[in-house]
N, C-alpha and C positions, 0 to 999 in steps of 0.2 A: 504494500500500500504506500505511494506516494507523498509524499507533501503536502497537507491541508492546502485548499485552495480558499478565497475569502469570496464569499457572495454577494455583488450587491443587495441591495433592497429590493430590488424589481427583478431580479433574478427570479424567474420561475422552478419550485422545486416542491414534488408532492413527496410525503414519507408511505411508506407500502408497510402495512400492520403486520399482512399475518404471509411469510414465507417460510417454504418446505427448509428447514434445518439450521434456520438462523440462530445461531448463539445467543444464550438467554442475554437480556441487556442491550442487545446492539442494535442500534437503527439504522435503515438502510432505506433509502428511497430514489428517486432519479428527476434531474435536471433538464428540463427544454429551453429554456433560454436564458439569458443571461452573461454566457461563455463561448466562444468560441467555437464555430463544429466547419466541417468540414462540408460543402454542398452536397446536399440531402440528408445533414444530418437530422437526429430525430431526439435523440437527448442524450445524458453519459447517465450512469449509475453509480452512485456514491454511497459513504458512510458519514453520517454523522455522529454530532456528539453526544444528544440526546435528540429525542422529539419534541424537546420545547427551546434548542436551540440550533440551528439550523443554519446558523452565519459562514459556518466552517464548513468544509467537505472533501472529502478525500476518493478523488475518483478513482474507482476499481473499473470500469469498462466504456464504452463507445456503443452506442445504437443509431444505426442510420433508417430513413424510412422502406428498408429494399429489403427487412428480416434478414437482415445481419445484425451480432453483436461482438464487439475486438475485446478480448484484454487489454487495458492500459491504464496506469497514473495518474496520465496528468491530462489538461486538453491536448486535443489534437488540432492542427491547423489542414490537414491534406488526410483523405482518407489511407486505411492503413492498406501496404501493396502485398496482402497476405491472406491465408484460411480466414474466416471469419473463426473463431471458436466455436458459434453458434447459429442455426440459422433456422427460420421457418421457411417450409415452400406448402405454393399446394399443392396439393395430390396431382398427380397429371403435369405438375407445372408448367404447363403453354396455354397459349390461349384458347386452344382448341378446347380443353378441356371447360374452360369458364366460360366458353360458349354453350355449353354442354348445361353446365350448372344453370346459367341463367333460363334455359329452358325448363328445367328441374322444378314444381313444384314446391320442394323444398329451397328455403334460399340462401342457405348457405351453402358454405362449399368444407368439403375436406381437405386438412391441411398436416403435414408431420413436423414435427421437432427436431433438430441433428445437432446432437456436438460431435465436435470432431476433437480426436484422437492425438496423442502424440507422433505417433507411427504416421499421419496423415490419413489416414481413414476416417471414414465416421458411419454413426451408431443414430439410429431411428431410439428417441427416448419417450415419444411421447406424442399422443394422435388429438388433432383440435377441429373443431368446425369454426370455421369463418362468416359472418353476416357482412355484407357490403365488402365482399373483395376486393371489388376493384377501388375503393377507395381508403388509400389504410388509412389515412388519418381518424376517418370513422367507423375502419373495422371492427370487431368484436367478437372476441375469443372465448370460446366456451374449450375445455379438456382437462385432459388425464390421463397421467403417464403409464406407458406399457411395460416397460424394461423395471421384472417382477424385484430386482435387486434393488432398484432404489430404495433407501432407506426412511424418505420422508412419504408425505400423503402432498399426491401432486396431480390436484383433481378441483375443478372449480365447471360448476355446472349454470350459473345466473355468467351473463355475458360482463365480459373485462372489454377495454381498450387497449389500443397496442401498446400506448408506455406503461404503462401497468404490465399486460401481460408480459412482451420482451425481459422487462426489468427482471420480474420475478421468476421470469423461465431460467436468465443467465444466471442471477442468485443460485438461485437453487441446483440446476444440472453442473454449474461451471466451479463459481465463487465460494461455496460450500460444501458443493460438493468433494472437492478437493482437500477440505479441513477433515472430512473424514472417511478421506484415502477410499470413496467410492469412483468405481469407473462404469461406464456403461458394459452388460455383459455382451459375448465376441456373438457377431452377428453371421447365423447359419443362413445356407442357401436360401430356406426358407423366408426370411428376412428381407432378401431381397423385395419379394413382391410386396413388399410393405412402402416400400418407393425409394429405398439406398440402392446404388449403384456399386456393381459389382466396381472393385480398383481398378484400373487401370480401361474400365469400358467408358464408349462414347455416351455425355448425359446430353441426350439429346433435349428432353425434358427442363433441364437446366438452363440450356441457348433460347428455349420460347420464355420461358419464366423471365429473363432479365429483361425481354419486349414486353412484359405486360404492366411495365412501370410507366407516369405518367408522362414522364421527360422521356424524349423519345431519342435526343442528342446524347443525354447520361446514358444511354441502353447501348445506342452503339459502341459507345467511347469503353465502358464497362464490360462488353462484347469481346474487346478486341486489346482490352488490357489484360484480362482473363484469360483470355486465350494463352495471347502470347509469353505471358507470366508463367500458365502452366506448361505450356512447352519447352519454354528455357529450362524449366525445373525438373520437369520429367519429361526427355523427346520422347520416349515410347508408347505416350500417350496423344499424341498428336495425328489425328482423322485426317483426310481427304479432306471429306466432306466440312469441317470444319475451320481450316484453314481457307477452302473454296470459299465461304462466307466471308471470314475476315478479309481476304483479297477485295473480292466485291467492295467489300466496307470502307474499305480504304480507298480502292476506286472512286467512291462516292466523294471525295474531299472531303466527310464530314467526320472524321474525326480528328478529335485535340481541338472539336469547337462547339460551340452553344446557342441559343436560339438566340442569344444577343447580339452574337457574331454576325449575322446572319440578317440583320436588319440593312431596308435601302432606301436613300432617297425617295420623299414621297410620303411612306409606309408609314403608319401610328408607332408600327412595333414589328418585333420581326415576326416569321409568320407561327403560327399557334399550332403547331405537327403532331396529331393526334395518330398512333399508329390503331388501325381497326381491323377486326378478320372479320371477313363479309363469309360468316359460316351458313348462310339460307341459300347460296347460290354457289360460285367460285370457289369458295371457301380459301380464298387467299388473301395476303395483307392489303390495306388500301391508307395510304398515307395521306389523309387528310390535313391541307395547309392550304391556308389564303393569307394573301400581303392587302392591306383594306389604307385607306386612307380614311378620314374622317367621313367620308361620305360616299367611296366606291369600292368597290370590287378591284385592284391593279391585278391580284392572280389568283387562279382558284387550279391551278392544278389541269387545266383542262383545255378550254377552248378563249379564256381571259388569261392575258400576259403581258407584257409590259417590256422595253429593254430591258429596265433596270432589274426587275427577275430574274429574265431568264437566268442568269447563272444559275442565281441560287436553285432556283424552278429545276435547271437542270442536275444539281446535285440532289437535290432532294428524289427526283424521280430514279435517277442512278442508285441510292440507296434501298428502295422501295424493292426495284428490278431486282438487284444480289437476296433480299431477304426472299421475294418469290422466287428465285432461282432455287433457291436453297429447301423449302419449303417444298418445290415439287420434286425435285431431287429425293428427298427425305420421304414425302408420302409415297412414290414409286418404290423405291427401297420396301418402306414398312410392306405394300401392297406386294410387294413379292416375295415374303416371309424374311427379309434378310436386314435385319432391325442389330447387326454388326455393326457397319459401318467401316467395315475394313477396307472398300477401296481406297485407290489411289487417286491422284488429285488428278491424274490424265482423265482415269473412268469417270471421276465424277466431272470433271468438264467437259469430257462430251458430251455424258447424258443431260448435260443443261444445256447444252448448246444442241442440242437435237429438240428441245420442247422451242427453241427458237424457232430452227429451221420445219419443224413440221404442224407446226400452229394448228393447221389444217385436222388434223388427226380426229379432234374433236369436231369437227363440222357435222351439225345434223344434215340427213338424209332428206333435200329436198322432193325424192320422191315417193316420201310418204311421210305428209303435211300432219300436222294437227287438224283438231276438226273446229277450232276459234271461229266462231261465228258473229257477225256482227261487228258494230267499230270498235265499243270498249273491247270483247276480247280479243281482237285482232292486236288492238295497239299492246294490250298488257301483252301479250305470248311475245311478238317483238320484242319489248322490253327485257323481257324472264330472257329471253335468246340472249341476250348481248350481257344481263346480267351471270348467265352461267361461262361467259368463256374465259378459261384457264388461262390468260396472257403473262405471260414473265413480264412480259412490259404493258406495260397499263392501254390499252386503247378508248379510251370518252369516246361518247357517242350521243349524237344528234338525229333524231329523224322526225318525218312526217309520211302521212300516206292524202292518196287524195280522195276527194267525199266520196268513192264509192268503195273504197280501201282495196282497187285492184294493184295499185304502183306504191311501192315505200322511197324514199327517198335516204339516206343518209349522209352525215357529214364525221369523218373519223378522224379524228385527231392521232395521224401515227406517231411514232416514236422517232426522234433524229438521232443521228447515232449518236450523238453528245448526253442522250441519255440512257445509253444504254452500254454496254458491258466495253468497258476500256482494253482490257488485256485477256489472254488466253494461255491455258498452261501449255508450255511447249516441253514434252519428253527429253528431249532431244541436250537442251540447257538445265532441266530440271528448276525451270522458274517458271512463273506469269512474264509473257512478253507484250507488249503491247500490239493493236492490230495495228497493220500496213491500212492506209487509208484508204485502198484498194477494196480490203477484206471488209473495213469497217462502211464502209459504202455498199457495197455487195448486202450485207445483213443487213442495213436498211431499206434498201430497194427492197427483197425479196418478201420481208417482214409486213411490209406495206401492199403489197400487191399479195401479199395472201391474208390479211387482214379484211382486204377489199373483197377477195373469195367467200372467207368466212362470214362477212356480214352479211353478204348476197344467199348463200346457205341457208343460213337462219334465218331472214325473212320467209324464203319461201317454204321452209320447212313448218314456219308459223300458223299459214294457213294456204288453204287452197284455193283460195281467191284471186291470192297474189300472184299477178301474171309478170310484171318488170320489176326490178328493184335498179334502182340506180345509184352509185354510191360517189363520192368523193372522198380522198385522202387529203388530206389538209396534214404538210408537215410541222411539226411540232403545235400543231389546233392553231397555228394561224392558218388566218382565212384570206390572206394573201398570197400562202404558199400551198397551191394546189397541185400533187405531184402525181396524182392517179385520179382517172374518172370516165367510170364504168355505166352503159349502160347494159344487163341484165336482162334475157327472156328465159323464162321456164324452161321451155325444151334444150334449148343449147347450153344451160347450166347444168340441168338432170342427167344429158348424157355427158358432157365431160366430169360431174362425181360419178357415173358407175365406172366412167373409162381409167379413173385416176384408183395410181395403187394402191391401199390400205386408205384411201380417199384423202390423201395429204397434199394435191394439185401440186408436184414432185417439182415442175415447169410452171409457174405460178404466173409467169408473163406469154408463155406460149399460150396459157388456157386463155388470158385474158384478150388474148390478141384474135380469139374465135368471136370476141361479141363488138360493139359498137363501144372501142377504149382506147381514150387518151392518156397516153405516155410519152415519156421522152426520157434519151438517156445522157449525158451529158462527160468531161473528165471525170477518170476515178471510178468510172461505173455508176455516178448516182443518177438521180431522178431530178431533171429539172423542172421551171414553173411552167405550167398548160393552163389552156383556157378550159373551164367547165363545161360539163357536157348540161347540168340543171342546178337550181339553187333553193333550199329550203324556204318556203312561203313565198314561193313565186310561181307562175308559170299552173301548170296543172299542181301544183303544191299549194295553190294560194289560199288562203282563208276566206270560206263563204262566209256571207253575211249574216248575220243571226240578231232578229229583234231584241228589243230588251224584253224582260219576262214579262214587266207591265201588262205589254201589249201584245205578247205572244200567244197565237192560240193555233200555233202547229199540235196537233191530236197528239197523246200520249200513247203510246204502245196497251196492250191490255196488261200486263206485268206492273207497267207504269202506274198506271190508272186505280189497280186493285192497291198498292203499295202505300199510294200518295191519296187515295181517294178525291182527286181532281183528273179534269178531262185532258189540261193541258197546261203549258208555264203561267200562262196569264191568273188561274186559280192558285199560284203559290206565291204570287205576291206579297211583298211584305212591305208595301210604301201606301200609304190611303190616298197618296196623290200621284200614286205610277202612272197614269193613264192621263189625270190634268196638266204632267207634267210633258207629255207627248204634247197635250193640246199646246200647252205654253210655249213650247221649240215651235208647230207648227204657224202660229200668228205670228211669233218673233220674225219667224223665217219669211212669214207674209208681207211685215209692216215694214221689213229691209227693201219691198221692190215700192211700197207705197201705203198710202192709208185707205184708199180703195179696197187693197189688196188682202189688206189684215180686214177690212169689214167682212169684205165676200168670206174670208176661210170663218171668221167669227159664226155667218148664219148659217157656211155650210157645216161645219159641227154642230152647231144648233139643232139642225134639219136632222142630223143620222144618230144623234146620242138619245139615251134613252134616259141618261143621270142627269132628273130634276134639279140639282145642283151645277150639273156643268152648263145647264142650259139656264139657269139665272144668273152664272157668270158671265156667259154670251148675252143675255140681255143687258147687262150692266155695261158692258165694256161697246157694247156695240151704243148705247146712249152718249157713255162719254164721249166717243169719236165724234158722235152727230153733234152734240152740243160743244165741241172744241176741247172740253176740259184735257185731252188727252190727243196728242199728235203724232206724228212721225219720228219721236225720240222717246217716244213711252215705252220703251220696253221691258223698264224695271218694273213701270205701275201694271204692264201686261200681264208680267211673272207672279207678279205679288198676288194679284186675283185670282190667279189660277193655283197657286202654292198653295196660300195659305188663306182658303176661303173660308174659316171660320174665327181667323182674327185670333189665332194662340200664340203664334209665334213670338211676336213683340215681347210678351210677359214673359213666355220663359227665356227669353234670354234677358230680360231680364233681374228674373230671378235666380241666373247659372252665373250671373255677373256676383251677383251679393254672396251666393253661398261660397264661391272662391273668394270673396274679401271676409267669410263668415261675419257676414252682418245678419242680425237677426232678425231685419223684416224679410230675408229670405223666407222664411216659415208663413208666416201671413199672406206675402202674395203668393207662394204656393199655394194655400187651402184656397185662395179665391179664383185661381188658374182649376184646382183640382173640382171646385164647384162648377165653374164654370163648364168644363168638358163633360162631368154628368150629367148635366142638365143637356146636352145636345141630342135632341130627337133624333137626328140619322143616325146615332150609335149605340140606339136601346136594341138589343135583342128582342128576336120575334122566333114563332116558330118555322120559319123558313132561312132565316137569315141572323148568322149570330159575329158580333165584330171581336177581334182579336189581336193583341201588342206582338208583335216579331222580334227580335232584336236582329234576325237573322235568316239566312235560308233554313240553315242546317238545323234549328230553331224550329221552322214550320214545318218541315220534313217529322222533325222528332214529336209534332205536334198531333201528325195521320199517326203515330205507330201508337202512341200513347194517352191520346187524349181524346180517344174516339166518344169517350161517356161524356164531354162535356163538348163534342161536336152535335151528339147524337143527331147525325143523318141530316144536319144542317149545313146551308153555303157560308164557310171560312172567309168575310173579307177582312181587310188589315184596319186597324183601328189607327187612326191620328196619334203619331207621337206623345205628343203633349200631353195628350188626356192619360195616358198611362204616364208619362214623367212624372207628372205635378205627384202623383201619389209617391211613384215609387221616390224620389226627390226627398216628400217627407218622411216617409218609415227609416229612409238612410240618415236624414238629419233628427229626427227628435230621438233616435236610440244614444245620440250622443250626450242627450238632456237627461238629468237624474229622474226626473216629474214625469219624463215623454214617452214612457214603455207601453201605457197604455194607448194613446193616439198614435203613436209607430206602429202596432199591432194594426189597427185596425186599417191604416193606409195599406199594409203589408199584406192582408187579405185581401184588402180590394185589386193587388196586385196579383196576386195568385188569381184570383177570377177572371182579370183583363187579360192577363198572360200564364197558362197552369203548363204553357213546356216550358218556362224559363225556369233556370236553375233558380238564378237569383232572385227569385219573386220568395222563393221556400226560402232561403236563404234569409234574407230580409226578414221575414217572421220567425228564424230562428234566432236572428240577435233579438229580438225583442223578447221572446220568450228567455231570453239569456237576461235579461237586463229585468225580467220578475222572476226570477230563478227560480223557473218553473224548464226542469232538465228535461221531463218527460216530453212534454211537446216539444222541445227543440230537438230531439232525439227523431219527433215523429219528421220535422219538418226537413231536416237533416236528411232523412230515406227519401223525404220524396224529391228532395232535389237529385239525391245518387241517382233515382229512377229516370230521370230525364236531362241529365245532363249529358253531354257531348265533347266537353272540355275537362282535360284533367288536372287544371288549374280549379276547374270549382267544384270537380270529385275533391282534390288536396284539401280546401277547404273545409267540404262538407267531413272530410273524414278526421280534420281537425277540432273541429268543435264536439264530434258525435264524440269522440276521445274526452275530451275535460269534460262533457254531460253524465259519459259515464265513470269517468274519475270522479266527480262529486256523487250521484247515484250508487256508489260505492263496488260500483260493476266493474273490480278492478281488472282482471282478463281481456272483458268486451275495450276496456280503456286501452291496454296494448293494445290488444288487435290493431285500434284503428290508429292508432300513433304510428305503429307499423306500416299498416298500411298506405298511409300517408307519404311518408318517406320513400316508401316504393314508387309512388305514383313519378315520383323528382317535382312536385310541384313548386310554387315558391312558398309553399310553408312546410316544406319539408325539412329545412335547418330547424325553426321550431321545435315538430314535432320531436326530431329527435332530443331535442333537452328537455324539453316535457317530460319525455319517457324517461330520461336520462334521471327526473327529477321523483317522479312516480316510484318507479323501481327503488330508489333509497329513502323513499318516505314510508312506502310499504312493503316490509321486510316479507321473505318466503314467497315473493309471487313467482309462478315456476315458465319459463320462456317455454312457448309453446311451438308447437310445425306450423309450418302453413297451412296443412290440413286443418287441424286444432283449432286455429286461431279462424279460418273459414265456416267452421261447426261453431265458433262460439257465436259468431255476428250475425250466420245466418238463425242459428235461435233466438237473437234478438230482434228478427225483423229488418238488419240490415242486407239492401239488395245488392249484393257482390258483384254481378254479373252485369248489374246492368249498363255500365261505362261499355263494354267489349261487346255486348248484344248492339248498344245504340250507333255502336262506330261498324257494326257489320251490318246497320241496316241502311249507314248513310252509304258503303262503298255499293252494296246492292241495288241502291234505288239509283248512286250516279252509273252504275251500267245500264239501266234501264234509261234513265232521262237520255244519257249520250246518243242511245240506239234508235232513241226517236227524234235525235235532230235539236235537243236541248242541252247543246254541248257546255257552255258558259255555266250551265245548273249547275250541270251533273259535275262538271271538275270541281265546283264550289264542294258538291256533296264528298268526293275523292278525295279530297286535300283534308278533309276534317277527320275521315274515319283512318286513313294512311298515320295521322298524327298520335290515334292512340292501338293502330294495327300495323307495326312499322313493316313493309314491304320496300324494299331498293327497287323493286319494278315499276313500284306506281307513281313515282316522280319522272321518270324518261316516259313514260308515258299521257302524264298530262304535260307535260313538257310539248309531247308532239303533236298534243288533239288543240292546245297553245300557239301553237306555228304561228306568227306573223309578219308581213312585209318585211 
C-alpha cells in the first residue's frame, strides 16, 4: 500500500460497508473524481482511515469504465500497458451476442468474472447478470461467485452499480484475497465453456467485446495496442486473422487519434462515431458519423460530403471496411466448423479479398421474384434487398420506382479506393504491401460494376412487376461523379444470372456491356465521369401530384376503408378549416388577376358548396367587394374570413402570449375563449354527426382502432382548435395553482370528451388527480393514455407517474415495474425514473428484482395495458400500406414514420425515402 494520498473536499468518494473478507476494522471504498485517471477512467479503490474520516486515502487499484481493474499505489496518469488483474466481460462478449440479448425477453444479459493469475492465465471466479449493458455507467450487477474454494460469501442478489460492484469484486477476489493466500482453483477442460479461453487460443470473443464500448477511437486504439503488446510478449500467440485486423486498422489512419482529432473547418464538433451491428439484416458493423454545423448536415457517411471531410469520411469508412472484413472472415471460419483460427495471414487475405471480388455471390435469383404486391410492398422488399447485402465496403443507396412500380431506379454510392483496403499481404516479403495503383483501381472499377449487378438482382428479385431497373454508380455518393449507368431489362439480366458461374457475374463489365451501359475506362484502369442514362424524381421517376387530404376524396381500398372507417383522405382530416382553407388559396389566386375575378370564384363556391358556413363567408366577402370596403390588396382580410370564421383566433393568441409571460389573466381569458367555443352551435354533437380535436394524423388513425364507442357509427369531422385549447390551456395551467385541482379536472374531462385518442387529454386528468392525491384515478387515467398513445415519449411519461401512484398506493412491485419500464422505453424521463427507483429500492428494504416476465404479470394484474404502444405502432404501419396502395401516399408515410419509430425496421426509412422522391 502506497503513500496516503490527500483529498480534496469535492473529491468524490463513497465507502463500501459490507465486503467478502475484509479485515475487521478496515475501511475500504472507491474514488471517481477528484484525482487524476487516465481517459476512460472510472475510479481507483482505496483505504481509508476510518469511515468518519475520509480526507486521507491510500490507493490499492485503478478501475476504468471497459471492466478492467490494475493493481496500483498511487494515481495513475496513462493507462496501465499490462493484464488487467481483473476483468468483467459478457458472456459471448461481441456484439452479436447483445444483439441476441436485447431481443431476449429477459433484459439482462450474462456476464463472468476473471482474475488472472500469476502464470498469466486466468480463472472464471464468479457469474453476474447485467441490466443496461450497453451503458455501464448505468449498469447493474446482480451475482455470485462459482469457484466453491473461495473463502468469503460473494453473492448479492438486489442490483449494484458498476463502482460498487468493480470495487468490491477487486476487494474481494484480488486485494484480500491475497491476505489469505486464497487462489482461484486450476481450471479443467470443462471450465472452459464457462467463457475462459483455452492459453494460448485465439479470443475471438474478446476482439468484439473491446467494439462494444462507446468511444469507438479508444476501441480501435485499444485493439491494436492489445494486440500488438501481446504479440511482442508471446509471438506464438499471434493469429492471421488477427493481425489481418490490426493491418486494416492501421490502414484506416485512425489510430494514436480521437474524435477531437478528427474535427474540420465548418463542423460544431468532430463527428459522433457510433459503431452499430445491423443484426435484422446484414448482420455487419455500420459506422454511424455525421460532421453537422449548426444548422446542416456537411457529412453523413453516404450521399452528403463536403471537401473538408472527405479525408476524415474516408478514414472512417476504411476502418469500418477492415472491421467487416474481419467479421466475415471470422463468420465463414465459425460457418465451416473451424473456430481455430490457425490460418495464415496469406489465407486469411485472400478469403477477404474474394468476398470483394465476388460480391455477387449473394445476388438473389431474379428469376424467381417474391410475390410483393402493391406499392408499399414493392418498395419495403427493395429496401429489405439492399438492407441484406453483405458489403465489406459499405454501398448507400437511393431509389425510387415509378407510379405503376414496373421501373426502380437507383442511385449507389460506391466505394473509391481511398476507402477501401490500402495494402495486401504478399507471401513472397512476408509483409502487407501496399497496392500498385493499377490493382487498387482495378478493385474499384470491378467493385462498382458488380455493385450495379447486385442492385439490378435484387430489385427484380423483389417483385414480379419489375420489368427495368436502372441504376447509377455515383463515386464516393457524389452526385457529380457518375462512373457506371445501367439500364436493366428482365430477360437479359435472368439469363446472364443463370449463365454466370456460382452466379458471381465473374466478367462484371462484359455482363454489363449486354444491356443499354454507360462506362468508360480511363489511366490506371479506372472508371471515368459519364453522363447518366436517368435521374431520381425526374423523368418517368417524377412525383405525381397528390391533393392535400383536406380535399382528397381519391376512394380508399376496402382494407383501407374497414381499418380507418372512412371512405377516403378527405374523412381523416384533422384541420376544421382544411377545405376553407383550399377556398382561401382559390380567391387569393383569383383577386391576383383582378376583383372581378375573386367575385366570380367567390359565387362560384357559393353555387357548389353545401357548408352553410362557407356560403355566408361568400356572402360577406362578396358585399365587401361590392360596397369597396375590400379591394384588390385584400388578401389578408380574404384569408382571415375564411380561416378563422368564428373569431377565436385573436384570443388565443392572445392568451398563449400571457401564459409564456405567466400573467394570470391568462386563466380568465381562457374560460371566456373556453365558453365561448361551447357555446358554438356547429360543434354540438348530433346523432349523425359528432366533432373531434386531432393533434395529429396518426392521432385520428389511432382514433378508428380505439374509439369506435365514442364514434358509435357516426361522421368524425375535426373540431376548431381553439375550442379544444382554451380547455386543454387551462387543466395545464390551474394544476400549477395549489386551489386549481378541482377546475383543472374538470377542463381535463372536457378534454378527454373533445379529444378521447389523445394521450395527453388522460394525461392532463392524471396530474390533476395527482395534485388531490387521489393515486387510484391517476393510475386509471394513466392506462388509458398507455391505451392510445402512439409516442413513446408519452408511454415514458405515463409509465412514470403510474410508478410514484403506485409507490404511494404502496404497490411496491407494480412501482418497479413501471420505473422499469420507463427506462426501457429511453424516453426523456427515463434518467428520472431511474433515481426514482434508485430511490425506492433503499427506502424499501427486501423488494426482490423481478424478470420481465414477472414484472409483465404484475402490471398486467393491475390493469396496466403493456401491449398497447406495439399493437398501436403495428396498426399505424398496417393502415400506411393500405393508404399508400390507394394512392394516399403523403398519409400513409405520415402513418410509417410513426409506427417504424416504436417498430425499428432499417427497411422502412429507404423506403419512405423513395415513395418521398422529389424534383
Amino acid at each position: 500500500m502506497g503513500s496516503p494520498v490527500k483529498l480534496s473536499f469535492f473529491a468524490k468518494r463513497d465507502v463500501l460497508r459490507a465486503v467478502p473478507l475484509m479485515p475487521l476494522g478496515a475501511t475500504y471504498g472507491y474514488i471517481s473524481s477528484g484525482l487524476v485517471m487516465p481517459k476512460g477512467g472510472a475510479c481507483y479503490v482505496a483505504a481509508f482511515d476510518n469511515p468518519a474520516n475520509t480526507s486521507k486515502a491510500h490507493i490499492v487499484a485503478y478501475i476504468d469504465w471497459f471492466g478492467r481493474a490494475y493493481s496500483c499505489d498511487e494515481p495513475l496518469a496513462q493507462e496501465p500497458l499490462r493484464d488487467p488483474d481483473l476483468v468483467v466481460y459478457t458472456c459471448g462478449g461481441n456484439v452479436e451476442s447483445t444483439e441476441t440479448n436485447r431481443k431476449n425477453d429477459d433484459a439482462t444479459s450474462p456476464a463472468r468474472l476473471d482474475v488472472f493469475l500469476g502464470d498469466g492465465s486466468r480463472r472464471t471466479v464468479a457469474e453476474a447478470r447485467v441490466a443496461n449493458v450497453d451503458n455501464t455507467r448505468k449498469a447493474e450487477f446482480s451475482y455470485t461467485a462459482i469457484d466453491d474454494s473461495f473463502p468469503g460469501k460473494f453473492e448479492v442478489a438486489n442490483p449494484t452499480r458498476y463502482l460498487e460492484f468493480m470495487s468490491t469484486a477487486y476487494l474481494a477476489f484480488v486485494e484480500f484475497a491475497h491476505c489469505t493466500e486464497w487462489e482461484p482453483i486450476s481450471t479443467s477442460d470443462d471450465s472452459v465453456t464457462n467463457g475462459t479461453v483455452p492459453n494460448g487460443a485465439f479470443d475471438l470473443a474478446a476482439v468484439f467485446s473491446r467494439f462494444q464500448q462507446s468511444d469507438f477511437f479508444d476501441a480501435i486504439n485499444r485493439e491494436v495496442l492489445e494486440a500488438e503488446t501481446s504479440w511482442s510478449e508471446n509471438p506464438e500467440q499471434a493469429r492471421g486473422i488477427e493481425r489481418f485486423l490490426v493491418n486494416g486498422l492501421r490502414d484506416s489512419g485512425l489510430v494514436g487519434i480521437s474524435a477531437d482529432t478528427l474535427t474540420v473547418e465548418g463542423a460544431a464538433e468532430g463527428p459522433n462515431a457510433r459503431l452499430i451491428r445491423t443484426s435484422r439484416y446484414s448482420n455487419l458493423f455500420f459506422l454511424d458519423f455525421v460532421y453537422n454545423t449548426q444548422t446542416e448536415c456537411l457529412e453523413d457517411g453516404a450521399f452528403t460530403s463536403c471537401d473538408a471531410t472527405r479525408d476524415m469520411r474516408h478514414k472512417l469508412l476504411r476502418a469500418e471496411g477492415a472491421l467487416n472484413r474481419f467479421l466475415m472472415v471470422s463468420n465463414f471460419l465459425e460457418s465451416e466448423e473451424d473456430d481455430t483460427f490457425e490460418q495464415t495471414e496469406e489465407e486469411i487475405s485472400k478469403l477477404a479479398d474474394s468476398f470483394v471480388e465476388y460480391l455477387c455471390v449473394q445476388a438473389p435469383d431474379p428469376n424467381s421474384p417474391l410475390e410483393a404486391k402493391g406499392r408499399w410492398d414493392t418498395h419495403v422488399a427493395i429496401a429489405q434487398a439492399g438492407e441484406l447485402w453483405r458489403a465489406p465496403y459499405r454501398i448507400p443507396y437511393e431509389f425510387c420506382l415509378n407510379e405503376a412500380c414496373t421501373e426502380v431506379g437507383f442511385d449507389l454510392a460506391v466505394p473509391c479506393k481511398s476507402t477501401m483496403a490500402q495494402t495486401h499481404w504478399d507471401d513472397d516479403v512476408d509483409d502487407y504491401l501496399p497496392y500498385t495503383p493499377i490493382e487498387s483501381s482495378t478493385i474499384e472499377s470491378r467493385y462498382a460494376a458488380h455493385a450495379a449487378l447486385l442492385a439490378a438482382s435484387s430489385a427484380f428479385h423483389a417483385s414480379a412487376s419489375i420489368e427495368k431497373v436502372y441504376v447509377n454508380c455515383l463515386r464516393d455518393g457524389n452526385k457529380e461523379d457518375i462512373v457506371i449507368s445501367v439500364e436493366f431489362d428482365r430477360k437479359t439480366l435472368c439469363d446472364a444470372y443463370s449463365a454466370s458461374k456460382a452466379n458471381s457475374f465473374s466478367e462484371p463489365f462484359e455482363t454489363l456491356s449486354r444491356f443499354n451501359a454507360r462506362f468508360k475506362f480511363e489511366g490506371d484502369n479506372g472508371l471515368c465521369n459519364i453522363e447518366k442514362l436517368f435521374s431520381l424524381g425526374k423523368g418517368d421517376f417524377k412525383s405525381s401530384f397528390e391533393r392535400l387530404v383536406a380535399i382528397d376524396t381519391t376512394p380508399f381500398n376496402e382494407k383501407a376503408r374497414d381499418m380507418l372507417h372512412v371512405d377516403c383522405p378527405m374523412r381523416m382530416s384533422i384541420f376544421e378549416d382544411g377545405q376553407r382553407r383550399a377556398y382561401a388559396d382559390e380567391v387569393s389566386a383569383a383577386l391576383d388577376v383582378g376583383v372581378e375575378n375573386a367575385e366570380l370564384a367567390l359565387k362560384q363556391i357559393h353555387d357548389r358548396t353545401e357548408d352553410l358556413l362557407v356560403r355566408d363567408i361568400c356572402t360577406r366577402l362578396l358585399a365587401a367587394f361590392s360596397e369597396g370596403a375590400l379591394g384588390e390588396t385584400s388578401f389578408l382580410e380574404v384569408k382571415e374570413a375564411f380561416m378563422d370564421a368564428y373569431g377565436l383566433k385573436p384570443a388565443m393568441m392572445r392568451a398563449s402570449s400571457l401564459m409564456r409571460d405567466d400573467d394570470p389573466a391568462a386563466i380568465g381569458l381562457l374560460e371566456e375563449l373556453a365558453a365561448q367555443g361551447d357555446a358554438i352551435d356547429g360543434f354540438n354533437d348530433t346523432s349523425r354527426v359528432c366533432y373531434r380535436y386531432f393533434d395529429s394524423y396518426e392521432t385520428r388513425a389511432i382514433y378508428a382502432k380505439r374509439c369506435l364507442d365514442d364514434a358509435k357509427g357516426r361522421i368524425v369531422n375535426p373540431l376548431a382548435d381553439e375550442v379544444f385549447l382554451a380547455h386543454d390551456s387551462l387543466a395545464q395551467e390551474l394544476t400549477t395553482t395549489i386551489t386549481g385541482a378541482d377546475e383543472a379536472l374538470r377542463h381535463a374531462q372536457r378534454c378527454i370528451e373533445l379529444s378521447p385518442a389523445r394521450a395527453y387529454s388522460y394525461l392532463r386528468a392524471a396530474r390533476a388527480y395527482f395534485m388531490k392525491d387521489d393515486y387510484e384515478n391517476e393510475v386509471k387515467m394513466c392506462c388509458k393514455a398507455l391505451e392510445v398513445t402512439w409516442r413513446a415519449d408519452d408511454a415514458g411519461l405515463a409509465f412514470y407517474w403510474l410508478a410514484y401512484s403506485f409507490w404511494k398506493l404502496e404497490k411496491y412491485d407494480a412501482a418497479v415495474a413501471c420505473y422499469k419500464r420507463c427506462s426501457m422505453l429511453n424516453s426523456y424521463m427515463a434518467s428520472e425514473a431511474k433515481t426514482e427507483l434508485d430511490e425506492l429500492l433503499f427506502s424499501v428494504k427486501g423488494l426482490k428484482r423481478h424478470s420481465i416476465e414477472e414484472d409483465e404479470a404484475i402490471l398486467e394484474a393491475h390493469g396496466v395495458p403493456l401491449n398497447a404502444l406495439t399493437e398501436n405502432a403495428e396498426f399505424l404501419l398496417a393502415a400506411a400500406k393500405e393508404t399508400i396502395d390507394s394512392s394516399a401516399v403523403s398519409l400513409g408515410c405520415i402513418f410509417a414514420a410513426a409506427g417504424v419509430r416504436i417498430l425499428r425496421d432499417d427497411a422502412i426509412v429507404p423506403a419512405l425515402r423513395a415513395l418521398n422522391v422529389t424534383m
